[in-house]
C-alpha positions as CSV (number, residue, x, y, z in Angstrom):
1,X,30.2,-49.1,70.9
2,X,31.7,-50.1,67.1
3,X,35.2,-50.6,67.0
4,X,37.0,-50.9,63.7
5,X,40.2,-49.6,62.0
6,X,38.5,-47.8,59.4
7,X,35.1,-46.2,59.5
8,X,33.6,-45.0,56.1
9,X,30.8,-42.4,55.6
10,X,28.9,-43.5,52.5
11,X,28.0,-46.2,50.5
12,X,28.8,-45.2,47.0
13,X,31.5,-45.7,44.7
14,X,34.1,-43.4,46.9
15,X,33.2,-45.1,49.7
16,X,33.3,-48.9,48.8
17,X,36.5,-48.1,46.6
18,X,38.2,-46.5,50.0
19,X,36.9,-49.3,52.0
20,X,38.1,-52.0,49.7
21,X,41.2,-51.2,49.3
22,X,41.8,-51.0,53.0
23,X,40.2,-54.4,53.6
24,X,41.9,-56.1,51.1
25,X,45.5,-54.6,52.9
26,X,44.1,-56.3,56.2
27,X,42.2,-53.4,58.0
28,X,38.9,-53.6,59.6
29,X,36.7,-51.8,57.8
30,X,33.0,-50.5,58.3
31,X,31.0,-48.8,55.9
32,X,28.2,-46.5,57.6
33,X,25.1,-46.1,54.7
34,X,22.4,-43.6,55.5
35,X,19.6,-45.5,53.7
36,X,18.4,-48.9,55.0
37,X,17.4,-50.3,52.1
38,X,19.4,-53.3,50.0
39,X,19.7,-51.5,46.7
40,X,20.1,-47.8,48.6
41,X,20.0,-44.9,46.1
42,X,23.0,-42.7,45.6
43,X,24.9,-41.3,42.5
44,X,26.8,-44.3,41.7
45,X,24.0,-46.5,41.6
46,X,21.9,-44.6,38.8
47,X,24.6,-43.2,36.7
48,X,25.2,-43.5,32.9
49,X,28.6,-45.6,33.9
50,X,31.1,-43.2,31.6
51,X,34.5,-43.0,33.5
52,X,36.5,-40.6,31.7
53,X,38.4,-37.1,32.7
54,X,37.0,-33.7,31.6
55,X,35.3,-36.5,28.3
56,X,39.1,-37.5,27.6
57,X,39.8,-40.9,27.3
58,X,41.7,-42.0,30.6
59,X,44.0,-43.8,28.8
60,X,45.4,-40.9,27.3
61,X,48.8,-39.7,28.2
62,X,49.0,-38.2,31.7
63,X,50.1,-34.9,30.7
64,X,47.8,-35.2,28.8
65,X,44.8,-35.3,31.4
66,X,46.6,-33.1,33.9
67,X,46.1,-30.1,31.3
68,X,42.6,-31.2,30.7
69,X,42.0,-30.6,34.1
70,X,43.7,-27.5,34.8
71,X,42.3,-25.8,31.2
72,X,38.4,-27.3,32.0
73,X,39.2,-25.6,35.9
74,X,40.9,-22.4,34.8
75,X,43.9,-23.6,37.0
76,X,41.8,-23.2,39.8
77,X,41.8,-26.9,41.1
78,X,44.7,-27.8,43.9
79,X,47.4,-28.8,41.2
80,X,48.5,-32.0,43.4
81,X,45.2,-33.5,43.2
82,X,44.3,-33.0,39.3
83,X,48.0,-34.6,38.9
84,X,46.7,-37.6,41.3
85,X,43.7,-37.8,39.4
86,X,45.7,-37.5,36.0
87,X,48.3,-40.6,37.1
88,X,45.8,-43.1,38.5
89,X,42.4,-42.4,37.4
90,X,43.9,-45.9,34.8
91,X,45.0,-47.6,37.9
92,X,41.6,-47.4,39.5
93,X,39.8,-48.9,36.7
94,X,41.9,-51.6,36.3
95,X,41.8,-52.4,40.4
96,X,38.4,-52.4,39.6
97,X,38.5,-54.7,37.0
98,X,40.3,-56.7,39.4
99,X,37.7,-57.2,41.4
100,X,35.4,-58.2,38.8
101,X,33.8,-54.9,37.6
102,X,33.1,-55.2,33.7
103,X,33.5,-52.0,31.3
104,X,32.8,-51.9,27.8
105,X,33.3,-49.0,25.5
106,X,30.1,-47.2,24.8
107,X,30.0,-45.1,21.8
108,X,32.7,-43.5,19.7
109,X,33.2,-40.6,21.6
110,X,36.4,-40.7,23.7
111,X,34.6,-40.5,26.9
112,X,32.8,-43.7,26.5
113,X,35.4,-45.7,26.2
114,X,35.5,-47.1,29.7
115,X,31.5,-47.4,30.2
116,X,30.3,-49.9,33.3
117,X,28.6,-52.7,32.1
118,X,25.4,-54.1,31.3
119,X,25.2,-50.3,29.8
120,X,22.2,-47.8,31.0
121,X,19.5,-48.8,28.4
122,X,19.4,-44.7,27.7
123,X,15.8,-44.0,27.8
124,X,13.9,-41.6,29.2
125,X,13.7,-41.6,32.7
126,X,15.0,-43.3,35.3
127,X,17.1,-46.6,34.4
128,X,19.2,-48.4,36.9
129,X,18.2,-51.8,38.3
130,X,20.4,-54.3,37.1
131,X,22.3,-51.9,35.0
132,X,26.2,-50.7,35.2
133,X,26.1,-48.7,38.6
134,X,23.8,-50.8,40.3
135,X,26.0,-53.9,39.2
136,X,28.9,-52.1,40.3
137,X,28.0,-51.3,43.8
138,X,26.4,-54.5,44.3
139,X,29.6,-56.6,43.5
140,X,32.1,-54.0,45.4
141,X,29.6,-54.5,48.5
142,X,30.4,-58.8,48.2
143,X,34.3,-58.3,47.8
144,X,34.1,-56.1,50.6
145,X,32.7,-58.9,52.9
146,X,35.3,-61.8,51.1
147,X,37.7,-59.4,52.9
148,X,35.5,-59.1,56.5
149,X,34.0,-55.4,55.5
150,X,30.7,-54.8,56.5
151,X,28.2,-52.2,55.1
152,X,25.9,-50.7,57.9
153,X,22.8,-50.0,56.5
154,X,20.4,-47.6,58.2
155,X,22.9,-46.0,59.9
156,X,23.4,-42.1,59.8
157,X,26.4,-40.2,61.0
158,X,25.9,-37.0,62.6
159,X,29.3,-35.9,64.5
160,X,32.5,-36.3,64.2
161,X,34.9,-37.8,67.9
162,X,37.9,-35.4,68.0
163,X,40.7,-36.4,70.7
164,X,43.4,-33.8,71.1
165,X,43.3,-32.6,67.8
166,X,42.8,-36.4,66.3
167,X,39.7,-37.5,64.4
168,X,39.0,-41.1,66.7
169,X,35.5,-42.1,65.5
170,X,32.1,-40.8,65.1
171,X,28.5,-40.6,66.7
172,X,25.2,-41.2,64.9
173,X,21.8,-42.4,64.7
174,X,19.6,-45.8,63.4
175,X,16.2,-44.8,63.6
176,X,15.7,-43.7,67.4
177,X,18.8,-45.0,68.7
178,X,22.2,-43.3,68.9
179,X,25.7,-45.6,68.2
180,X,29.2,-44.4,68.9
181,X,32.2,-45.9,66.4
182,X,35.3,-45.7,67.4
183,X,38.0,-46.1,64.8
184,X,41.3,-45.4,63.7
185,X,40.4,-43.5,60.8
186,X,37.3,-42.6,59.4
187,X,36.6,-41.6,55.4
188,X,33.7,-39.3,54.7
189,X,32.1,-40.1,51.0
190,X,29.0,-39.6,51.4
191,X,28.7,-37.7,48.0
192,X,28.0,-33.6,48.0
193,X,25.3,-31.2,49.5
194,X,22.8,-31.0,46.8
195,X,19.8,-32.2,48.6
196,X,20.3,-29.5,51.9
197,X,18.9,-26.4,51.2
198,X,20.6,-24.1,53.8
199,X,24.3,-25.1,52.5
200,X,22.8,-24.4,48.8
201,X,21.9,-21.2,49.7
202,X,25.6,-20.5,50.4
203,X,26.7,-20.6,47.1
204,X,24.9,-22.0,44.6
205,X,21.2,-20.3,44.8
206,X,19.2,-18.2,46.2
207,X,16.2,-20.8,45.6
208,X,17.3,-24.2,45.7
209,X,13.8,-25.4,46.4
210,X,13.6,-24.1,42.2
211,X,16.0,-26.5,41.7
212,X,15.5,-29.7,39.8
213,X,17.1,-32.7,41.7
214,X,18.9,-34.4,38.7
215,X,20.4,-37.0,41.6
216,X,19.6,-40.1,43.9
217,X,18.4,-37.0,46.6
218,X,21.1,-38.9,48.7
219,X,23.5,-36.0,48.9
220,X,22.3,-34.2,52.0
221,X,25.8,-32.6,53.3
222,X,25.8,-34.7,56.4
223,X,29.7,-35.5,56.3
224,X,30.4,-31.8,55.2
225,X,28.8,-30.4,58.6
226,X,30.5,-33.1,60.6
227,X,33.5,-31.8,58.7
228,X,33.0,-28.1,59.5
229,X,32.3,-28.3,62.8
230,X,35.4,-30.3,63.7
231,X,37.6,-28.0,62.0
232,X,38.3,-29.1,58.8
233,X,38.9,-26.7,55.7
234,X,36.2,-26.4,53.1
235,X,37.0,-24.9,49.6
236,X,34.8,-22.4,48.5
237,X,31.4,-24.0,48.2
238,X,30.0,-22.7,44.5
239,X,29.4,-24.8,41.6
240,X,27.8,-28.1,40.7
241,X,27.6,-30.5,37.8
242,X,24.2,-30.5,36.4
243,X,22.3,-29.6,33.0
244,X,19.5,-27.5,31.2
245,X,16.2,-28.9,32.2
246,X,13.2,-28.8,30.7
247,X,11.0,-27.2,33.7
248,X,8.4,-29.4,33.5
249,X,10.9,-32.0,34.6
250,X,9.5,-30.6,38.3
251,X,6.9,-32.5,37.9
252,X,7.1,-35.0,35.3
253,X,9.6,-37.7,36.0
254,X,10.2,-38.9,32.1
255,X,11.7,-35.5,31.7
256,X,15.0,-36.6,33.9
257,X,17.5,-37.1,33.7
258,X,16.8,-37.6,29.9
259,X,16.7,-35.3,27.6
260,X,18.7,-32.4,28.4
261,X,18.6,-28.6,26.3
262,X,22.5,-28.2,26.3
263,X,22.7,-28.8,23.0
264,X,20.4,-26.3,21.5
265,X,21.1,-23.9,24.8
266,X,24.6,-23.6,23.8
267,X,24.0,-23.2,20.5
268,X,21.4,-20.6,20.8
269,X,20.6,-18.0,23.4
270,X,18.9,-18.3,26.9
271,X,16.7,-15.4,28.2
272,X,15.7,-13.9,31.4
273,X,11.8,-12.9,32.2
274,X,12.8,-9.6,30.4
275,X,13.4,-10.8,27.4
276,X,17.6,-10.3,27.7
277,X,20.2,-12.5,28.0
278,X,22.3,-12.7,30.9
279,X,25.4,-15.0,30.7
280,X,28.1,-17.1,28.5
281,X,25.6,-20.1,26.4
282,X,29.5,-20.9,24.9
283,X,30.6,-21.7,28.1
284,X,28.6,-25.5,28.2
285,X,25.7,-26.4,29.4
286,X,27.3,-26.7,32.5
287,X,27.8,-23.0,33.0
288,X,24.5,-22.3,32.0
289,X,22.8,-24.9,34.4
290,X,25.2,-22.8,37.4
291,X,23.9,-19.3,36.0
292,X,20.2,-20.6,35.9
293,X,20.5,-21.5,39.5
294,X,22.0,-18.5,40.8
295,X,19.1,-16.2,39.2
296,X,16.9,-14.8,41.8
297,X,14.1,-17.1,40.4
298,X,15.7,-19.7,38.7
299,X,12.5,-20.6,37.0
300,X,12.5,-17.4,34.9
301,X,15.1,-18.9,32.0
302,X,14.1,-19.4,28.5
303,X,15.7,-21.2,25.7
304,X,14.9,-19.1,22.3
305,X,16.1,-20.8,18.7
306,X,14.8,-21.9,15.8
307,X,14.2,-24.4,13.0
308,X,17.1,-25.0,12.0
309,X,18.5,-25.2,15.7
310,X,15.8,-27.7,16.4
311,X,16.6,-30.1,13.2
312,X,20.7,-29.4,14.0
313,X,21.6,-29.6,17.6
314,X,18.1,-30.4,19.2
315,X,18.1,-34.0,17.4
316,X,22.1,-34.4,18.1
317,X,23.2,-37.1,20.8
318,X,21.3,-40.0,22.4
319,X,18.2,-39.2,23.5
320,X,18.2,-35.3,22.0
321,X,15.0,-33.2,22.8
322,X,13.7,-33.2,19.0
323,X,11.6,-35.7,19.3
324,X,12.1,-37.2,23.4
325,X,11.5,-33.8,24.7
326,X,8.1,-33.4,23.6
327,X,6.9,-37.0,23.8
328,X,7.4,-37.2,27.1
329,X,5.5,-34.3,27.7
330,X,8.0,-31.5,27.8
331,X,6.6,-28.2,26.7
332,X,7.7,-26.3,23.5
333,X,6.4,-23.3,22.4
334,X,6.4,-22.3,18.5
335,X,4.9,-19.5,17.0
336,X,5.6,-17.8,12.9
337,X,7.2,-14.7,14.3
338,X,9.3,-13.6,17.3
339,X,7.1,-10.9,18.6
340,X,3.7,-13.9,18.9
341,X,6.5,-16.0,20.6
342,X,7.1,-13.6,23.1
343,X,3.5,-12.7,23.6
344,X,3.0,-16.5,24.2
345,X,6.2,-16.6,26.2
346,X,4.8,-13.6,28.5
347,X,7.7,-11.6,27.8
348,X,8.5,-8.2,26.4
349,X,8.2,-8.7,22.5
350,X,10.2,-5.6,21.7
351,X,12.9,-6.3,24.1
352,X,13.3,-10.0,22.9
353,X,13.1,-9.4,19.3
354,X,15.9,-6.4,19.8
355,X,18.0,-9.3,21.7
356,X,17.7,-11.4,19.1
357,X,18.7,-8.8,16.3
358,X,22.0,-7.6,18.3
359,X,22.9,-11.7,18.8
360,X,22.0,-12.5,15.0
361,X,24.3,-9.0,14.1
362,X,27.4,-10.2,16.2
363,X,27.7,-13.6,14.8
364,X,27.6,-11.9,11.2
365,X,30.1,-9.2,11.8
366,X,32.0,-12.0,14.1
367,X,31.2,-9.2,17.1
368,X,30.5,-11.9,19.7
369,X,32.6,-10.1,22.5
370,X,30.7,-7.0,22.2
371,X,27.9,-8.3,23.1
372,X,26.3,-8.0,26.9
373,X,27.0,-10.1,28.3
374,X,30.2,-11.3,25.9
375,X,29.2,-14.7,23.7
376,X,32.7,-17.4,23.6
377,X,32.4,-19.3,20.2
378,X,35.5,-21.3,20.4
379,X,33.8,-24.4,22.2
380,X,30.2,-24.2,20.8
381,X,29.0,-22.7,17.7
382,X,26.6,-20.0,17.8
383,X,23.9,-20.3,15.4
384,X,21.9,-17.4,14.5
385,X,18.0,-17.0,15.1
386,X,16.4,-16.1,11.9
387,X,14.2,-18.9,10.4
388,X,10.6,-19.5,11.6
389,X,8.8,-21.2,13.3
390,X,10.4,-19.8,16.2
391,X,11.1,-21.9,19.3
392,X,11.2,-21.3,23.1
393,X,11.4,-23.9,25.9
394,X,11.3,-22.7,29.6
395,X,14.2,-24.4,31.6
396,X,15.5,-25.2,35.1
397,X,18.4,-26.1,36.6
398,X,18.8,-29.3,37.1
399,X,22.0,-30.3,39.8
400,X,23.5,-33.7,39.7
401,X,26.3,-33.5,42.3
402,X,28.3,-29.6,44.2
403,X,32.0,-29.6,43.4
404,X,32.7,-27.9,46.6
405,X,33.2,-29.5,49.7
406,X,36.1,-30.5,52.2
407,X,39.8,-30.0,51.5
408,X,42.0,-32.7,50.8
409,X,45.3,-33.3,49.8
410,X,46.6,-35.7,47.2
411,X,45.9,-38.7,49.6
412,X,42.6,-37.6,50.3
413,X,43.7,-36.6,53.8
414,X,41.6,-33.8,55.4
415,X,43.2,-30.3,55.8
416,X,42.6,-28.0,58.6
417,X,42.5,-24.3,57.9
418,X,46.2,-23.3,58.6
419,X,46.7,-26.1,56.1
420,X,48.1,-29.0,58.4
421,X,46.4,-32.7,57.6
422,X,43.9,-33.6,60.0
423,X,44.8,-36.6,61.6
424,X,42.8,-39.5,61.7
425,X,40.2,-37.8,58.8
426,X,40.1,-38.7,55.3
427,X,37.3,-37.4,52.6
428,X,37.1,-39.2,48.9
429,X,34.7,-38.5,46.2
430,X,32.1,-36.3,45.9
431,X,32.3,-35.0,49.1
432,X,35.4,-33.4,48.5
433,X,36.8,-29.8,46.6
434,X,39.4,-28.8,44.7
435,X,38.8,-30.8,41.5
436,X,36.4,-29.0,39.8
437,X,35.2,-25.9,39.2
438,X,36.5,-22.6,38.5
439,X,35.2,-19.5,36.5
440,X,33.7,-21.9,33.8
441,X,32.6,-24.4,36.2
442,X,34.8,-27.2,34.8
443,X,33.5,-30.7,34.6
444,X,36.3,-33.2,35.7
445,X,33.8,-37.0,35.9
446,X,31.8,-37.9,38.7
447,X,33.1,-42.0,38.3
448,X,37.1,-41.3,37.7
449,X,36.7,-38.9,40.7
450,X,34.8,-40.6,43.0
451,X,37.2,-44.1,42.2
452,X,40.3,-42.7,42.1
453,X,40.3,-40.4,45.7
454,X,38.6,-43.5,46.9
455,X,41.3,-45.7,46.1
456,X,43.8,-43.4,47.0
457,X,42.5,-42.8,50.4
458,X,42.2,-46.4,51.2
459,X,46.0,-47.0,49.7
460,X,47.4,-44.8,51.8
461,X,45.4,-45.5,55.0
462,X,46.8,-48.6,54.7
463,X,50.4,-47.6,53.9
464,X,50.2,-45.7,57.4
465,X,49.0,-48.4,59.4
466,X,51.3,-50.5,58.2
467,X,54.1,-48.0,58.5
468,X,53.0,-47.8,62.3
469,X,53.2,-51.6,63.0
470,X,56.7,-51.7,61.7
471,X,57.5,-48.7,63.7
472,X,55.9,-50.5,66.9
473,X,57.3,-54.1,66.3
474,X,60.8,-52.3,66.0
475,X,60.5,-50.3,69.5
């Protein structure tokens, strides 16, 4: 048996902010990591270090942010949480600082003015060792032992202890053996579901095994089902961050998570295997990664633009497809005329060159709503298809991290389904809903998110604790 005060699912950023934070108030604190090995993969550890909200400078006037939030969701994100996440997401990089994390700002764009340092090297393929997230979780997981915190490696948890109607520690597994913790509280961060198949299937795909896994492959839903089962609330488990892949990113690793089609995606239009479009390109690549995914086959998307789409946006950004793309060995199919494209492509040449037509028609009579399905313009520019060579690139999805997962409350606390807080239960990061989302599938930040609930959910952990020893020294 493990005793501690706090028990933390998760090894990432969420987790070692939560488990911090409580250690450094005085709380015993164990921190439960899945993989055994020193430099475990997760999220944290390979991203691209940008901590910014819905790509707005945190620094930026809370009201600000808050309406950043609620616009990017649709106002369907738990308005108590994107106004927590609006307030501190500031206060959690400077605690962060404090504890000896280094940011520098990484471009000119807003959302890179808070970038973990030494910066990604942005090249194609995977980049991490000894870069920003790597450094980050590595010096989180020393401060954590200055304060007597302890990360478990190796150790998996599988089900939650529940003691008249109180979450009191957890089961799980190291290799063959099972352990028992028993704890005061325990935090569940171990980042989404993207990895598990059956709780994709839910709401994200009918094929996730189509999928491309844009992620550490850490994020197998394990705290989610220990979640479920014990009886806390889920939100509504749909949408995921992720971008446009080239699909030969399956099986070619320089392909991911570098470069992306976004850019020319939303700028152009994306086809089905009959030669039509089917959803929003103006709603961000994110959209369009969510749409992909919940095709029947969601290998059966094509990207179809042109010249001056490939000059324009496909050699826009770091890292843009013209030239990476193709370099790395990313296919690209041209041809002189629409109707050899499609007969390269495999798909209906009259059908695709009539799709085109109607497109290149609405953007000149500014008709984009009557299309089918309706074309938004207000966020990307639409750019008509009418200068050979013609271009098509076959895409996937490729997921990142869900946006779905258990309901918290401003605190992070757990919520049960008649909406009281689960006591003794606290979720933080990306294994939480209620941020993001929404009918566009609005991007809030991976970083800001998983820092800030983390924070939170250790602060007030400890503000309860302590708020229970005064109550029992003054019995």
């Amino acid at each position: 048996m493990i005793e501690s005060d706090v028990c933390v699912v998760g090894g990432g950023l969420a987790g070692l902010s939560a488990a911090l934070m409580a250690a450094e108030n005085g709380l015993k604190v164990i921190v439960l990591e899945r993989d055994e090995a020193e430099d475990y993969l997760c999220n944290s550890r390979m991203t691209g270090g940008a901590f910014h909200i819905c790509l707005t400078d945190i620094l930026s006037d809370e009201s600000v942010l808050e309406q950043k939030i609620l616009g990017a969701t649709e106002g369907s994100v738990n308005p108590a949480l994107a106004r927590a996440m609006a307030v501190d997401t500031k206060r959690a990089v400077r605690w962060l600082q404090s504890h000896g994390i280094r940011f520098i700002k990484g471009g000119a764009e807003a959302h890179h003015n808070f970038v973990l340092s030494p910066p990604s090297l942005q090249r194609v393929g995977s980049d991490w060792k000894g870069r920003g997230g790597d450094v980050l979780l590595r010096t989180l997981g020393a401060e954590l032992a200055k304060f007597g915190g302890a990360i478990l490696r190796g150790h998996r948890a599988t089900e939650l202890v529940v003691e008249n109607g109180r979450c009191v520690g957890l089961r799980g597994s190291r290799g063959d053996d099972a352990f028992e913790v028993r704890a005061a509280t325990v935090v569940i961060a171990d980042g989404g579901y993207q990895c598990d198949p059956a709780i994709l299937r839910e709401g994200i795909s009918p094929a996730p095994e189509k999928l491309l896994q844009r992620n550490a492959k850490s994020g197998h839903g394990d705290g989610l089902r220990m979640a479920r089962a014990a009886g806390a609330q889920l939100t509504e488990l749909v949408g995921f961050y992720g971008h446009v892949m080239n699909r030969d990113a399956l099986t070619n690793d320089k392909l991911w998570p570098l470069p992306w089609m976004d850019n020319i995606a939303t700028s152009a239009i994306v086809v089905d295997r009959q030669g039509k479009r089917f959803l929003d390109e103006g709603r961000g690549g994110v959209y369009i990664a969510n749409g992909i995914a919940a095709m029947e086959d969601p290998l059966s998307a094509t990207v179809i633009f042109d010249q001056p789409l490939w000059d324009g946006p496909g050699s826009s950004r770091f890292l843009p497809p013209n030239p990476h793309m193709e370099k790395c060995g990313g296919t690209i199919v041209r041809a002189a005329t629409l109707g050899e494209l499609a007969q390269r492509l495999g798909l209906p040449a009259e059908t695709l060159m009539e799709t085109v037509a109607g497109y290149n028609a609405a953007i000149g009579s500014g008709g984009l709503e009557s299309l089918d399905p309706p074309r938004s313009a207000h966020a990307y520019r639409p750019y008509a298809i009418n200068t050979g060579p013609f271009y098509a690139v076959p895409v996937c999805a490729g997921i990142t991290y869900t946006m779905g997962g258990i309901a918290i409350d401003e605190w992070g606390r757990a919520m049960r389904g008649d909406g009281s807080v689960f006591p003794g239960l606290y979720a933080a990061g990306g294994s939480t809903g209620g941020l993001e989302g929404g009918r566009s599938v609005g991007y809030l930040g991976g970083l800001a998110k998983a820092a800030t609930t983390g924070m939170r959910a250790g602060q007030h952990i400890a503000h309860q604790r302590k708020n229970q020893a005064v109550g029992a020294d003054a019995a």
